[in-house]
C-alpha atoms as a printed R data frame, in Angstrom:
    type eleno elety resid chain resno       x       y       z
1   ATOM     1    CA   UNK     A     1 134.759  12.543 111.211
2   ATOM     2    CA   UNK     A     2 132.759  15.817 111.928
3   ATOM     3    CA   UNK     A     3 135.484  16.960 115.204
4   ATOM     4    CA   UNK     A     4 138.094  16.106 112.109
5   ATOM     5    CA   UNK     A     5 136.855  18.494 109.579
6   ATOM     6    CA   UNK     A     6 136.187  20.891 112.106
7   ATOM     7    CA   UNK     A     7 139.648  20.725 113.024
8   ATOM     8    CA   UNK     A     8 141.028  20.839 109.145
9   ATOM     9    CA   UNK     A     9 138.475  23.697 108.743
10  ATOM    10    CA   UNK     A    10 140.030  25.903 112.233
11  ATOM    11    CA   UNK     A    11 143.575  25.174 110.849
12  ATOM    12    CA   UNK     A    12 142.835  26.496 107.543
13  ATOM    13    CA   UNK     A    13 141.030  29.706 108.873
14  ATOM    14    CA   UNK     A    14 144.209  30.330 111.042
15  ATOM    15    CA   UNK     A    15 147.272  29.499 108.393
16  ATOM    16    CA   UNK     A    16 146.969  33.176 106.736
17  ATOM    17    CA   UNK     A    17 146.993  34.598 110.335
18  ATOM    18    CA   UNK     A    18 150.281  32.549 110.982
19  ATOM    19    CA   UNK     A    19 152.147  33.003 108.039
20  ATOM    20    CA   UNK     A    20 151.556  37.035 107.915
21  ATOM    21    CA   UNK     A    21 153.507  37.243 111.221
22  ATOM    22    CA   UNK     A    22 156.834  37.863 109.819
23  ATOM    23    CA   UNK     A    23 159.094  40.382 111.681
24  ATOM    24    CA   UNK     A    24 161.684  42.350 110.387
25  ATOM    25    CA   UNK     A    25 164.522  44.545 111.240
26  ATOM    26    CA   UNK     A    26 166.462  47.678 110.216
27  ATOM    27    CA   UNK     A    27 169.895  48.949 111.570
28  ATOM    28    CA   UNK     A    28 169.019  52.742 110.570
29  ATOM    29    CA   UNK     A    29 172.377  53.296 111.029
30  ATOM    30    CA   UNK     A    30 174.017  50.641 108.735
31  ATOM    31    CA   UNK     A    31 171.236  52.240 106.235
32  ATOM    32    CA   UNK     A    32 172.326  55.277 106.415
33  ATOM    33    CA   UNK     A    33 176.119  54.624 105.801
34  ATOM    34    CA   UNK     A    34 175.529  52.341 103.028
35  ATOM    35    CA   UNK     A    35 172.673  55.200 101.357
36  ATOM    36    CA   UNK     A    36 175.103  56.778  98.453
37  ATOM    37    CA   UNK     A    37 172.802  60.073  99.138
38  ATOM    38    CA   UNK     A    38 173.618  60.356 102.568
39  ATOM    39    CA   UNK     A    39 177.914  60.414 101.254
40  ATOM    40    CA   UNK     A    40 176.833  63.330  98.570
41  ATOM    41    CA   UNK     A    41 175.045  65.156 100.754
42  ATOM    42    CA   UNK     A    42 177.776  65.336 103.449
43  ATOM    43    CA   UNK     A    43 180.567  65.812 101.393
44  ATOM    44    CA   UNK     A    44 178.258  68.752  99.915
45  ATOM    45    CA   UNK     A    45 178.104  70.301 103.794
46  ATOM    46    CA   UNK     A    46 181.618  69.019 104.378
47  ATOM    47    CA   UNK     A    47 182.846  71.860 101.402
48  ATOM    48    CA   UNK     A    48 180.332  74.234 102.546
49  ATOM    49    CA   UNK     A    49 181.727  73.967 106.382
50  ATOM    50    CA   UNK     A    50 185.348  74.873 104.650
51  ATOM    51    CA   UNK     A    51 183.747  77.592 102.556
52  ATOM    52    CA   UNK     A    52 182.762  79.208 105.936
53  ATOM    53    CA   UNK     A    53 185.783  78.676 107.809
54  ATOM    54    CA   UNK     A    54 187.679  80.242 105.144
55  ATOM    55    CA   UNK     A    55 185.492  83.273 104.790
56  ATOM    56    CA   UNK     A    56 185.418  83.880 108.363
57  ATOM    57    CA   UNK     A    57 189.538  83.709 107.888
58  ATOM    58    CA   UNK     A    58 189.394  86.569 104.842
59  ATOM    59    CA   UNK     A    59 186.890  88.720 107.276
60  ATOM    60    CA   UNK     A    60 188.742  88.334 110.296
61  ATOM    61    CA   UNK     A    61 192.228  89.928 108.179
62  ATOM    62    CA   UNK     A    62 190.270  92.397 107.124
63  ATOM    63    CA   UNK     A    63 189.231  93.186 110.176
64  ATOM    64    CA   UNK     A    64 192.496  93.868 111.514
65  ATOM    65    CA   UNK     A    65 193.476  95.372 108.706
66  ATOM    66    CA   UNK     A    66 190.968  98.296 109.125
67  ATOM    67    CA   UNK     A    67 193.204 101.942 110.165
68  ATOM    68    CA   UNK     A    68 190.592 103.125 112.170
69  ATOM    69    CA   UNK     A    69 188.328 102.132 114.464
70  ATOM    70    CA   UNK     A    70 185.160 103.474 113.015
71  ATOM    71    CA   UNK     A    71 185.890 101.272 109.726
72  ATOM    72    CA   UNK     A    72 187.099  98.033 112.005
73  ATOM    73    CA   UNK     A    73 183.233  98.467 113.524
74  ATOM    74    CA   UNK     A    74 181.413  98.612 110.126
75  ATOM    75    CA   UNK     A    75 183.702  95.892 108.867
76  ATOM    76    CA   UNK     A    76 182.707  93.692 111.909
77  ATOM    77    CA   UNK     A    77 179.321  94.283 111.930
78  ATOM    78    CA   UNK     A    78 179.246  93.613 107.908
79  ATOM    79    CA   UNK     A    79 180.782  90.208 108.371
80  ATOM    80    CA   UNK     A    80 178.490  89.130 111.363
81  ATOM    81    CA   UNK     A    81 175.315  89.643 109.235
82  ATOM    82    CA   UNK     A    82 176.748  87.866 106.685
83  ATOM    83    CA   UNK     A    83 178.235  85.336 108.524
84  ATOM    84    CA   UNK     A    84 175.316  84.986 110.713
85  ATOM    85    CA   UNK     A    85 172.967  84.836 107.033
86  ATOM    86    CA   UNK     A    86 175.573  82.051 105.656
87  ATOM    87    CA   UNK     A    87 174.630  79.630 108.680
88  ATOM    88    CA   UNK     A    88 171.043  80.047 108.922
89  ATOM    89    CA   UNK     A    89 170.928  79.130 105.635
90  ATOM    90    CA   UNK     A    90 173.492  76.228 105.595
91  ATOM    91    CA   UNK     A    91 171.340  75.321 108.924
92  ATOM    92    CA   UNK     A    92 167.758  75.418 106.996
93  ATOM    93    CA   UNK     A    93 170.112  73.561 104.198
94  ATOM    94    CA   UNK     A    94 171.018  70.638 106.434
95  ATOM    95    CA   UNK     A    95 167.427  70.286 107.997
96  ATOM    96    CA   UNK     A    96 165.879  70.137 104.234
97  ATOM    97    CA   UNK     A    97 168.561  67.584 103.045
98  ATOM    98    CA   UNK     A    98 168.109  65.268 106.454
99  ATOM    99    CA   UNK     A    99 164.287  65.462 106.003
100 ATOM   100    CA   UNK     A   100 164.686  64.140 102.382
101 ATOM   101    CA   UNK     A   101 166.775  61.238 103.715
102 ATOM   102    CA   UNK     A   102 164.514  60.411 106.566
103 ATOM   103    CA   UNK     A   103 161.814  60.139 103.633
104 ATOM   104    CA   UNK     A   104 163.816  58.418 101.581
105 ATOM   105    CA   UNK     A   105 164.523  56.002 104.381
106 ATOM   106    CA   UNK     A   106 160.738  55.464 105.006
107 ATOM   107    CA   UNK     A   107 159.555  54.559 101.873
108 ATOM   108    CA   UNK     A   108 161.816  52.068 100.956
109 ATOM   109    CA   UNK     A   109 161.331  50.769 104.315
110 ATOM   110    CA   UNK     A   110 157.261  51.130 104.047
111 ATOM   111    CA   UNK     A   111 157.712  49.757 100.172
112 ATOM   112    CA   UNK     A   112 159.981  46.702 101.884
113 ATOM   113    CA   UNK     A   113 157.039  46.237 104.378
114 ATOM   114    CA   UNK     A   114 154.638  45.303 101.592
115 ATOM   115    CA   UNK     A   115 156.739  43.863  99.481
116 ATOM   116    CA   UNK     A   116 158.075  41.031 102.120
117 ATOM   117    CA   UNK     A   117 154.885  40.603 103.715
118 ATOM   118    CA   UNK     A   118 155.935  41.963 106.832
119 ATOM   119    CA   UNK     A   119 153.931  42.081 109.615
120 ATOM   120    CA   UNK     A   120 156.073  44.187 111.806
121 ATOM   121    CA   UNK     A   121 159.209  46.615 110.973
122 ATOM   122    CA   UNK     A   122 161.584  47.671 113.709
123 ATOM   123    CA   UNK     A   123 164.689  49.105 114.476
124 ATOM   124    CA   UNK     A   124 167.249  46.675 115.095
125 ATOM   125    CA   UNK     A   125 168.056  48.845 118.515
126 ATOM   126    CA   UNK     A   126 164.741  48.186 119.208
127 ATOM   127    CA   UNK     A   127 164.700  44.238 118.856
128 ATOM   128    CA   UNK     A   128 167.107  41.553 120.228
129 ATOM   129    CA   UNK     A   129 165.660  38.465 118.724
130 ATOM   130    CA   UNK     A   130 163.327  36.830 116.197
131 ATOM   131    CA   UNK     A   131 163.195  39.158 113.383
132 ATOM   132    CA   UNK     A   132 164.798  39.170 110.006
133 ATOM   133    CA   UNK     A   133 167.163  41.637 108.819
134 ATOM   134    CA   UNK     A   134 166.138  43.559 106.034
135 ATOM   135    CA   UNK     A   135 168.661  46.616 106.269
136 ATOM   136    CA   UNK     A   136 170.597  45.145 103.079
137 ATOM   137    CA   UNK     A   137 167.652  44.969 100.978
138 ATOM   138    CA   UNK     A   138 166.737  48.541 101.973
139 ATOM   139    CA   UNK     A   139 169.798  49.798 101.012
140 ATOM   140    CA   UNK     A   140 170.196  48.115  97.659
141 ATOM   141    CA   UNK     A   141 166.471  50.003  97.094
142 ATOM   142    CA   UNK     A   142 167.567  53.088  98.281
143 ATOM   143    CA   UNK     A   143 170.679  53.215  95.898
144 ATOM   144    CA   UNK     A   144 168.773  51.704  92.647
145 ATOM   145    CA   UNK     A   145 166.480  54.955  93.092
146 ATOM   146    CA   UNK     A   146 168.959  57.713  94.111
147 ATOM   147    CA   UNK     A   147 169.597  60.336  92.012
């Protein structure tokens, strides 16, 4: 009778242990397609790309169009620095709007994490076997909060 409750008493210590050892998933890349931000945002870069690539167009005809050469060299240089400021700043643009994804991204996935009792998140590149999906769920709480 004592080995027994013993026994019930080592099982019931280790049941919490046990049943915390859920592993879960993400395909970052599903996450990201499905994330309505992640659409805006390139569309948003998309136009700005064509913005560029029609200003460089206008500069370079004006460019040519210059009568002299003194005036072709102050055009040119005019355009470079602006060109040159236009994609640094679409550049720093880009970086700012891909770090607010990647947080984005990691909170729903950390807030997923406690919410599902999970002991373990990975990648799904990372994992071939025994862990549940969760990249669905992530995006369906990415989308509920996006602005």
């Amino acid at each position: 009778m004592k080995k027994l409750l013993t026994l019930i008493a080592l099982l019931a210590m280790c049941s919490p242990v046990l049943a915390a050892d859920k592993y879960a998933s993400v395909d970052i890349d599903k996450v990201l397609k499905g994330y309505k931000k992640t659409d805006a945002i390139n569309k948003t870069f998309q136009q700005r790309d064509a913005d560029i690539r029609v200003f460089i167009v206008e500069a370079q005809k004006k460019v040519v169009g210059a009568t002299t050469d003194a005036e072709r060299k102050k055009l040119e240089d005019k355009y470079a620095k602006e060109l040159k400021s236009k994609m640094d700043k679409l550049q720093k643009d880009k970086i700012t709007a891909l770090q607010s994804i990647e947080n984005d991204v990691r909170k729903a996935i950390e807030a997923e994490g406690k919410k599902g009792v999970y002991a373990l998140i990975l990648t799904s590149n990372t994992t071939l076997y025994g862990t549940v999906d969760i990249s669905d769920s992530i995006i369906k709480t990415l989308n509920a909060t996006a602005k």
